[in-house]
C-alpha positions as CSV (number, residue, x, y, z in Angstrom):
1,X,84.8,-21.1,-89.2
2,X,82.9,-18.4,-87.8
3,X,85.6,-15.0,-86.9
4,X,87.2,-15.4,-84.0
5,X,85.9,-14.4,-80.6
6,X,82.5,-15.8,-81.8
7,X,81.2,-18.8,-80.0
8,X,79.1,-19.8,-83.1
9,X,80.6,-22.4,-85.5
10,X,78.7,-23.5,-88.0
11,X,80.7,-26.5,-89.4
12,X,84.4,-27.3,-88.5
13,X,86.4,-30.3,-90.2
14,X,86.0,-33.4,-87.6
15,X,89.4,-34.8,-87.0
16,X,91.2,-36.4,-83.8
17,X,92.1,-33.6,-81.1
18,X,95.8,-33.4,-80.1
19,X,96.3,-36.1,-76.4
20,X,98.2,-32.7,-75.1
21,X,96.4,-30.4,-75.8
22,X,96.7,-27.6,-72.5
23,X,94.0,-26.9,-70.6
24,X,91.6,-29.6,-71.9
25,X,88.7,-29.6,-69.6
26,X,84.9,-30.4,-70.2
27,X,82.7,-28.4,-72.5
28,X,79.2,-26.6,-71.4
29,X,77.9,-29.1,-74.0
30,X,79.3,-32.5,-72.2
31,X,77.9,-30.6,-68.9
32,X,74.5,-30.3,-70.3
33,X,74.7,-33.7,-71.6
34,X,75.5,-34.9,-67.6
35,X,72.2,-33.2,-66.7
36,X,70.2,-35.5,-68.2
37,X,72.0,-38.4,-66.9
38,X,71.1,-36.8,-63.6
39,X,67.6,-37.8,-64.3
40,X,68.3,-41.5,-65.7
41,X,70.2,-42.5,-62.6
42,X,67.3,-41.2,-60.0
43,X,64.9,-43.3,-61.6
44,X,67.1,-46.5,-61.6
45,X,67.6,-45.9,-57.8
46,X,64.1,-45.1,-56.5
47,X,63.0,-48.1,-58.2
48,X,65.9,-50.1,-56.6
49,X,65.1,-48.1,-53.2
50,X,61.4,-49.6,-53.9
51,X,62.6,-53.1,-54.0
52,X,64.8,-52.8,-51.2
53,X,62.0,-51.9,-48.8
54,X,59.8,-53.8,-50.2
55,X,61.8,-57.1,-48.7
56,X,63.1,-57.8,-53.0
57,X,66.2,-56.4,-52.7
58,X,68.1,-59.6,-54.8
59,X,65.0,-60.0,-57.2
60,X,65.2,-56.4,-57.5
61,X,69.3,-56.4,-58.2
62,X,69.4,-57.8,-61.4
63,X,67.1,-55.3,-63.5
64,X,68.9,-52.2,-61.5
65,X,72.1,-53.8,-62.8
66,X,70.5,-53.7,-66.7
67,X,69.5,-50.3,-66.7
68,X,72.6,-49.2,-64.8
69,X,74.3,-50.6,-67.8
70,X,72.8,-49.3,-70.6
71,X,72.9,-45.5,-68.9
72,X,76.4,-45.9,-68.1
73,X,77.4,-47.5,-71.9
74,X,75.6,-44.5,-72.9
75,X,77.4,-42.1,-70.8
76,X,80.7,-44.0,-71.1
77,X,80.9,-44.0,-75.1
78,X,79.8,-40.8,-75.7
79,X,82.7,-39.4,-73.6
80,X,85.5,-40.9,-75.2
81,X,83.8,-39.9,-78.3
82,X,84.0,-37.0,-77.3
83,X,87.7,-36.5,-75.6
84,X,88.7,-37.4,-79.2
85,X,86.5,-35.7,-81.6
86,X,84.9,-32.8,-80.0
87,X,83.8,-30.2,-82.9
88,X,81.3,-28.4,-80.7
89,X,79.6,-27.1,-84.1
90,X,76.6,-26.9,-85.2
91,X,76.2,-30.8,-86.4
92,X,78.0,-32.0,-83.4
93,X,75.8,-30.5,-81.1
94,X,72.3,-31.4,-82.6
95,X,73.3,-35.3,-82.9
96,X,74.5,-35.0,-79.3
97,X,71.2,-33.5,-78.5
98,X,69.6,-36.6,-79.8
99,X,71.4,-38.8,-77.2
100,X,70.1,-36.4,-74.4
101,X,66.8,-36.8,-75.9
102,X,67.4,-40.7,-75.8
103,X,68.3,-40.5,-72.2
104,X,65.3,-38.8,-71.0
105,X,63.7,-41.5,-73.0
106,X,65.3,-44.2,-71.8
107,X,64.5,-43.2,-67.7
108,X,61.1,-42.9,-68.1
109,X,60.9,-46.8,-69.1
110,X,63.0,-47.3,-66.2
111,X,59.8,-47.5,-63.9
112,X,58.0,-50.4,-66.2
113,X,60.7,-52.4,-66.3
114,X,61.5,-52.8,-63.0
115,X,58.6,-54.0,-61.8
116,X,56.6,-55.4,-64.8
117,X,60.3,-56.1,-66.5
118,X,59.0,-54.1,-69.7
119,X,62.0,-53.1,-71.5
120,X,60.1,-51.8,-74.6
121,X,60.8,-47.9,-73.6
122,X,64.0,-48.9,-72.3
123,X,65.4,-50.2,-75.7
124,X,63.8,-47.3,-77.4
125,X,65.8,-44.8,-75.7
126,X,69.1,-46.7,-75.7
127,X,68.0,-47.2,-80.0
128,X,68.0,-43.2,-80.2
129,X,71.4,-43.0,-78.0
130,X,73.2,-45.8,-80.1
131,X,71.9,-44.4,-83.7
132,X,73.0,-40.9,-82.6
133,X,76.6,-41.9,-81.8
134,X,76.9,-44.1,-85.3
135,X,76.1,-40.7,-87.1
136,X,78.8,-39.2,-85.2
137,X,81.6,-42.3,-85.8
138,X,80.0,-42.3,-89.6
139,X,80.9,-38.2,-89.5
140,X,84.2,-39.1,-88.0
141,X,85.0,-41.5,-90.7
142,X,84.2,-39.4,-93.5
143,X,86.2,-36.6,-92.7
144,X,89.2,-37.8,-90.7
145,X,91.1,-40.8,-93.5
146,X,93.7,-41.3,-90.6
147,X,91.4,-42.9,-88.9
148,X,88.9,-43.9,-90.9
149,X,89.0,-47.7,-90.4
150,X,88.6,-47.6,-86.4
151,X,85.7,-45.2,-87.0
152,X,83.7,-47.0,-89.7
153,X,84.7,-50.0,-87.1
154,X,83.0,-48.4,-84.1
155,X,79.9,-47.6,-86.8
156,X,79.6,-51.0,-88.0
157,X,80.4,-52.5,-84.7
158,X,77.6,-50.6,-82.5
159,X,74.8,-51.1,-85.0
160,X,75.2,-55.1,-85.4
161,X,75.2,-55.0,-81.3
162,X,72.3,-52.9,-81.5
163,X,70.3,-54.9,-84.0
164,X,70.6,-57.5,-81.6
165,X,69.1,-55.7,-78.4
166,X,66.1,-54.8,-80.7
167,X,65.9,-58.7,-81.5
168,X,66.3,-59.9,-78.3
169,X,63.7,-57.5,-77.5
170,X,61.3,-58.5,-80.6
171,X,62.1,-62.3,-79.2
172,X,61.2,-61.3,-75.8
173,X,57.5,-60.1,-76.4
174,X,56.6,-62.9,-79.1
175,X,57.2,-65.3,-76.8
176,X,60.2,-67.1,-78.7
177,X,62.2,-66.5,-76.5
178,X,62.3,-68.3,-73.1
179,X,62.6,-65.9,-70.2
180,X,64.5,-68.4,-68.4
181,X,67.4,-67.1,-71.5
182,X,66.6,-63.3,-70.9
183,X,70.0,-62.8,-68.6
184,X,71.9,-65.1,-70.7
185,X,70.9,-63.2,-73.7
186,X,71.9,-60.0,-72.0
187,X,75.0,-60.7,-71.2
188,X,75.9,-62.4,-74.6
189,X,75.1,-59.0,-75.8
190,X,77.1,-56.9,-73.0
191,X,80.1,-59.4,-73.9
192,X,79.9,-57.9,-77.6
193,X,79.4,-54.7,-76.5
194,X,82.5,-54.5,-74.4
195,X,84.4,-56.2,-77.2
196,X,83.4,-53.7,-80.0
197,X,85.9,-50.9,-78.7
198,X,88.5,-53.0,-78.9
199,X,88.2,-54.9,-82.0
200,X,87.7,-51.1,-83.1
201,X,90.6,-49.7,-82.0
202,X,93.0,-52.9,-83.4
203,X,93.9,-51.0,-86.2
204,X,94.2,-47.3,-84.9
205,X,94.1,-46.1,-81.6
206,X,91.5,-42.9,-81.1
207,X,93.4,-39.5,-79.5
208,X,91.5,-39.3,-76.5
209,X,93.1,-36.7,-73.8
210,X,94.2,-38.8,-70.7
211,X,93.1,-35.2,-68.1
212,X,90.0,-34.9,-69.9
213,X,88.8,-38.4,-69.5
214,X,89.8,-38.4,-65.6
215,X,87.8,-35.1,-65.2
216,X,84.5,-36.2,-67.0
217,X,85.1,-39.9,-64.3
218,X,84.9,-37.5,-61.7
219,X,82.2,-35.3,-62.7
220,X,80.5,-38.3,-63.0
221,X,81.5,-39.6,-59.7
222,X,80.1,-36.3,-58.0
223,X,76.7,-36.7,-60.0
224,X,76.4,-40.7,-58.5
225,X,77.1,-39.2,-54.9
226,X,74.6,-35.9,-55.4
227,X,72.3,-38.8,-56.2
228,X,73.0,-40.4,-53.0
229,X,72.4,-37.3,-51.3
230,X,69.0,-36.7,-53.2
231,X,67.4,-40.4,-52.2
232,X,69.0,-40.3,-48.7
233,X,67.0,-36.8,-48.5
234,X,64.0,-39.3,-50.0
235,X,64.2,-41.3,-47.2
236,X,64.3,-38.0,-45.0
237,X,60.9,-37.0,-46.2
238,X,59.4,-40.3,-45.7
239,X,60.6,-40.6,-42.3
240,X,59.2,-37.0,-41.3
241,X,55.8,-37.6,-43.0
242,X,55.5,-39.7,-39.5
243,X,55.8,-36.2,-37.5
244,X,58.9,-38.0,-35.3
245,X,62.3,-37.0,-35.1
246,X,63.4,-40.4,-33.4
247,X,67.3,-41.0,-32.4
248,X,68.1,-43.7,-35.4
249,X,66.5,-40.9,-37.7
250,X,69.7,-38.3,-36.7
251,X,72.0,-40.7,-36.8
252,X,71.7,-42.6,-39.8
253,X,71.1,-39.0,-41.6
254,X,74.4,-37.6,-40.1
255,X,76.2,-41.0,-40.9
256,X,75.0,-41.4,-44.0
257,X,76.6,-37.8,-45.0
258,X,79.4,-38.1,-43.5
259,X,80.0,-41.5,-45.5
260,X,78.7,-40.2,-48.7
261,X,82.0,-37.1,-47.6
262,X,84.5,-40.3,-46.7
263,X,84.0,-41.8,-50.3
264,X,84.0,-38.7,-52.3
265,X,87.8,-38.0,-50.6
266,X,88.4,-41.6,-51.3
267,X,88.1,-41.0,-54.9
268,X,89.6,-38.0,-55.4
269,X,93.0,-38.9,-53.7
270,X,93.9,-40.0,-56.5
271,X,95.0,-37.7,-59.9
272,X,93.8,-40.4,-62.5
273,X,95.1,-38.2,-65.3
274,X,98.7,-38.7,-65.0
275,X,98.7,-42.5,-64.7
276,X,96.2,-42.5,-68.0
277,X,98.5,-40.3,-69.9
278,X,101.3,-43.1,-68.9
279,X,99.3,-45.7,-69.4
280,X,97.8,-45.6,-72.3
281,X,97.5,-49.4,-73.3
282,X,95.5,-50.0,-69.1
283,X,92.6,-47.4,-70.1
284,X,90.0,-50.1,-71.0
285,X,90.3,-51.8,-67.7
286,X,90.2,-48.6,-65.9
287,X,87.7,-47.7,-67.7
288,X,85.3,-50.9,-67.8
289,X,86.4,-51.3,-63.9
290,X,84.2,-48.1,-63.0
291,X,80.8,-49.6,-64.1
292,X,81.0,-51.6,-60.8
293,X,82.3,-48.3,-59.2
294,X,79.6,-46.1,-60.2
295,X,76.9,-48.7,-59.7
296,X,77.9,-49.0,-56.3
297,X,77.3,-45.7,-55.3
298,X,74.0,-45.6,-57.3
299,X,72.8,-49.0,-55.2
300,X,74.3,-47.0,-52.1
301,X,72.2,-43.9,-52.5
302,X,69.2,-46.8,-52.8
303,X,70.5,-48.7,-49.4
304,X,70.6,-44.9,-47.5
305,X,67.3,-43.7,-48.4
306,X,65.6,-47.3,-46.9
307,X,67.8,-46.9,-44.2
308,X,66.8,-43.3,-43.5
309,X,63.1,-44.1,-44.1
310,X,62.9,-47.2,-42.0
311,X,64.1,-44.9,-38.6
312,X,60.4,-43.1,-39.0
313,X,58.2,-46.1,-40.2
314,X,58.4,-49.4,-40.7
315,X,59.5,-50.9,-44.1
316,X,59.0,-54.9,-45.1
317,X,62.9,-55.7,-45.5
318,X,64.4,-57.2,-42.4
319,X,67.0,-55.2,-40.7
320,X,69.9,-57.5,-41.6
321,X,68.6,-56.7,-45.6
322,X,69.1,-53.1,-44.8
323,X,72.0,-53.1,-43.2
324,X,73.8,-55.2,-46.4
325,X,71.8,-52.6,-48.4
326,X,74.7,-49.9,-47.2
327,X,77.7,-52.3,-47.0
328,X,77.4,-54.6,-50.0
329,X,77.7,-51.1,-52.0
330,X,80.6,-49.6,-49.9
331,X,82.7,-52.7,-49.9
332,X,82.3,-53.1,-53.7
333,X,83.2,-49.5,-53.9
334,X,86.4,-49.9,-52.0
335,X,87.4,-52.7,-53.7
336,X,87.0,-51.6,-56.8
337,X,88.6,-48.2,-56.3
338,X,91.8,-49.6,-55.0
339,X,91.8,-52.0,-57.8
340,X,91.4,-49.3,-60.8
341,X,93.7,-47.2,-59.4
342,X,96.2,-49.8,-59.3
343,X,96.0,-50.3,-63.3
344,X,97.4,-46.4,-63.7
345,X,99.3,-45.7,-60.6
346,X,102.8,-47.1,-59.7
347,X,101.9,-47.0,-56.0
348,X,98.5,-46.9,-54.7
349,X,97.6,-44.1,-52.0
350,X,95.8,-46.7,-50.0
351,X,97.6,-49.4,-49.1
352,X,95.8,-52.7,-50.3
353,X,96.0,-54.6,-46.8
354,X,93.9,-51.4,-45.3
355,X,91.4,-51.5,-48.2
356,X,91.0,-55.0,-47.5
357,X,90.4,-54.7,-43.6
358,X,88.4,-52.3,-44.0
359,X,86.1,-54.0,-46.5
360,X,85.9,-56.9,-44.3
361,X,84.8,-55.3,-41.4
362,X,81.9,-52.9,-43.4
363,X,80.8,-56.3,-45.0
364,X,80.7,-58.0,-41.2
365,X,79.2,-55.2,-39.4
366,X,75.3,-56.2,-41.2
367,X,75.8,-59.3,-39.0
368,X,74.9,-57.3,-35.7
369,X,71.7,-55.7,-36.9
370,X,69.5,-57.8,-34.8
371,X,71.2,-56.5,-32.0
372,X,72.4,-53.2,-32.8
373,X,70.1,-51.7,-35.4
374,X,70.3,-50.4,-38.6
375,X,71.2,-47.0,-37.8
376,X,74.1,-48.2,-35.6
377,X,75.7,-50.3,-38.7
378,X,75.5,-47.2,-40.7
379,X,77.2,-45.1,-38.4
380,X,80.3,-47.8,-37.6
381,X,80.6,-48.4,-41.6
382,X,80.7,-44.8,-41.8
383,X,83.6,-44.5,-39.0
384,X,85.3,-47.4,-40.4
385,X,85.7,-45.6,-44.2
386,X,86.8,-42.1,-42.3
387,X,89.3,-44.1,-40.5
388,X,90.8,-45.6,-44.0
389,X,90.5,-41.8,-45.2
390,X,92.4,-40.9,-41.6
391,X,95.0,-43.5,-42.3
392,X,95.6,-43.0,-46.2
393,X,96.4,-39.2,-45.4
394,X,98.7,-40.1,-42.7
395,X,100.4,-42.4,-44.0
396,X,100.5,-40.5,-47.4
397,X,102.1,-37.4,-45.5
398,X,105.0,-39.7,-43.8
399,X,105.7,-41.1,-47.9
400,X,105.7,-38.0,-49.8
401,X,109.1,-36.3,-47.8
402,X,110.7,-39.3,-48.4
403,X,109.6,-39.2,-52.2
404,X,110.5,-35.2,-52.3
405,X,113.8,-35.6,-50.4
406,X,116.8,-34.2,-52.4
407,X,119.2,-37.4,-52.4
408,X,122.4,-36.7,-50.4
409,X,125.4,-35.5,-52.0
């Protein structure tokens, strides 16, 4: 260990980090490691925006949903890793480095496979991520015995999963294997993905810090809307290289920012942190349950920058396309939201019958395209989710004297 009031260390002992320890928040490094993320996610939605406005928004579903997943696995392992195990030496932070480097990899296959479904760069960069985080379980193992059987578990586990992407992969371009099996084979190998965690974890559970975990969900939460923001302001400059500032143009811009505000308070009602720390044994299914979260606002930030970019010119998707472009994502987001918050709260904020209407309204309101336009739908789905935010205060505000009130005497 370097003297103290140095920020260099060298090499430090890797062992499991106390679940309470104070003030546990995320490290420069897992903010760096966010950044590239950042880039990973853009290119998954601008190729999904593509598709959308190109009138292939289903065909192009299904390959957004792939690459979604292997960012967010990425992302997702690497931060419990590191809730548990964070060195920050010198080792730690060079094999952590690598995964960036894999990231950066993996989004700039993004692009080929999408639309020629070439998913050779693709696999490379998720090969560097997954090899980089076996060197770091391996490292765990070796130097922490109390849990060295999860560890050498999570090692084993990921690189037997792995060998089969690269297989599937190998099969894939030879020809031996049918692409009518391609998604079957993909989710066979997602299944064992999900599964390895657990079957890791059967014989020790990792120490990873309840606050710590929330936090990095959030920060991550914040980067999906930014994204929104970024291909909303996409469809901005596509709509202005017309030279019109047209009526639909304002609206679905100011709509689709005040939306983008309506969710961001939607998640962040909730302190996630707490209900983790008290339930411990609920933390996979929070955790696995955000996938659908974040992919929703990643799809959503593909559905606004169509929607912004059709008010200057026309695109070749049908209005009722665009209009379920923006719902479909805010309706699976609601739902989702509720749901995960549920697992680790003994009362939900938002009251399930309001999540509900509300979802079944934004995912009706499509149906009057034809008559109302695009920029209209956005606008009501946007008034309907500051309505639930409107109603979840209030009746949040009436609860919490009730909860507070010192019990009579």
């Amino acid at each position: 260990m370097p003297p103290t009031g140095t920020t260099i260390r060298i090499r430090v002992r890797m062992s499991a980090r106390p679940t309470d320890e104070q003030h546990r928040v995320s490290s420069q490094l897992e903010l760096l490691f966010d950044l590239t993320f950042v880039v990973a996610v853009a290119s998954a939605t601008a190729q999904f925006a593509h598709a959308v406005a190109g009138g292939h928004g289903l065909t192009g579903l299904v390959p957004f949903l792939q690459v979604f997943f292997a960012i967010w696995w990425a992302w997702m392992n690497f931060t419990w890793f590191a809730s548990s195990y964070d060195t920050d030496d010198v080792p730690y932070r060079l094999l952590t480095m690598v995964q960036m480097a894999g990231v950066l990899v993996l989004a700039a296959g993004v692009p080929a496979a999408a639309r020629q479904s070439d998913y050779g760069v693709v696999t490379l960069g998720y090969l560097i991520m997954r090899m980089a985080l076996v060197a770091q379980w391996l490292r765990a193992g070796l130097e922490d015995p109390a849990s060295r059987r999860t560890a050498l578990r999570y090692a084993a586990g990921i690189s037997l999963v792995q060998v089969g992407w690269i297989l599937r992969f190998v099969l894939q371009e030879t020809g031996v294997l049918h692409t009518s099996f391609g998604l079957p084979s993909f989710i066979c190998l997602v299944v064992l993905e999900l599964a390895v965690p657990r079957w890791a974890e059967r014989v020790r559970r990792t120490n990873w810090h309840p606050h710590h975990i929330a936090e990095r969900y959030g920060l991550f939460t914040i980067i999906l809307l930014g994204e929104s923001v970024l291909a909303a302001s996409r469809g901005v400059a596509g709509a202005l290289e017309t030279g019109k500032i047209s009526g639909p143009f304002v609206v679905i811009a100011v709509s689709g920012l005040v939306l983008l505000f309506a969710l961001w308070w939607l998640y962040f009602l909730v302190e996630a942190g707490e209900g983790l720390s008290d339930r411990r044994h609920r933390s996979f299914l929070w955790g696995y349950g955000h996938y659908g979260i974040f992919a929703a606002l990643a799809a959503l930030g593909a559905g606004l920058e169509v929607a912004v970019e059709q008010s200057g010119h026309e695109v070749q998707a049908p209005s009722l396309a665009l209009g379920y472009a923006v719902a479909v994502p805010v309706g699976v987001f609601l739902t989702l939201l509720w749901a995960v918050n549920a697992l680790v709260v003994a009362e939900p904020i938002t009251h399930p019958v309001a999540v509900l209407a509300c979802v079944a309204v934004i995912v009706s309101l499509p149906l009057a395209t034809p008559w109302i336009g695009v920029a209209a739908v956005v606008a009501a789905i946007a008034a309907v989710c500051v309505l639930l935010v409107t109603v979840t205060i209030a009746t949040g505000a009436v609860r919490r004297p009730r909860a507070n009130a010192t019990p009579s005497v």
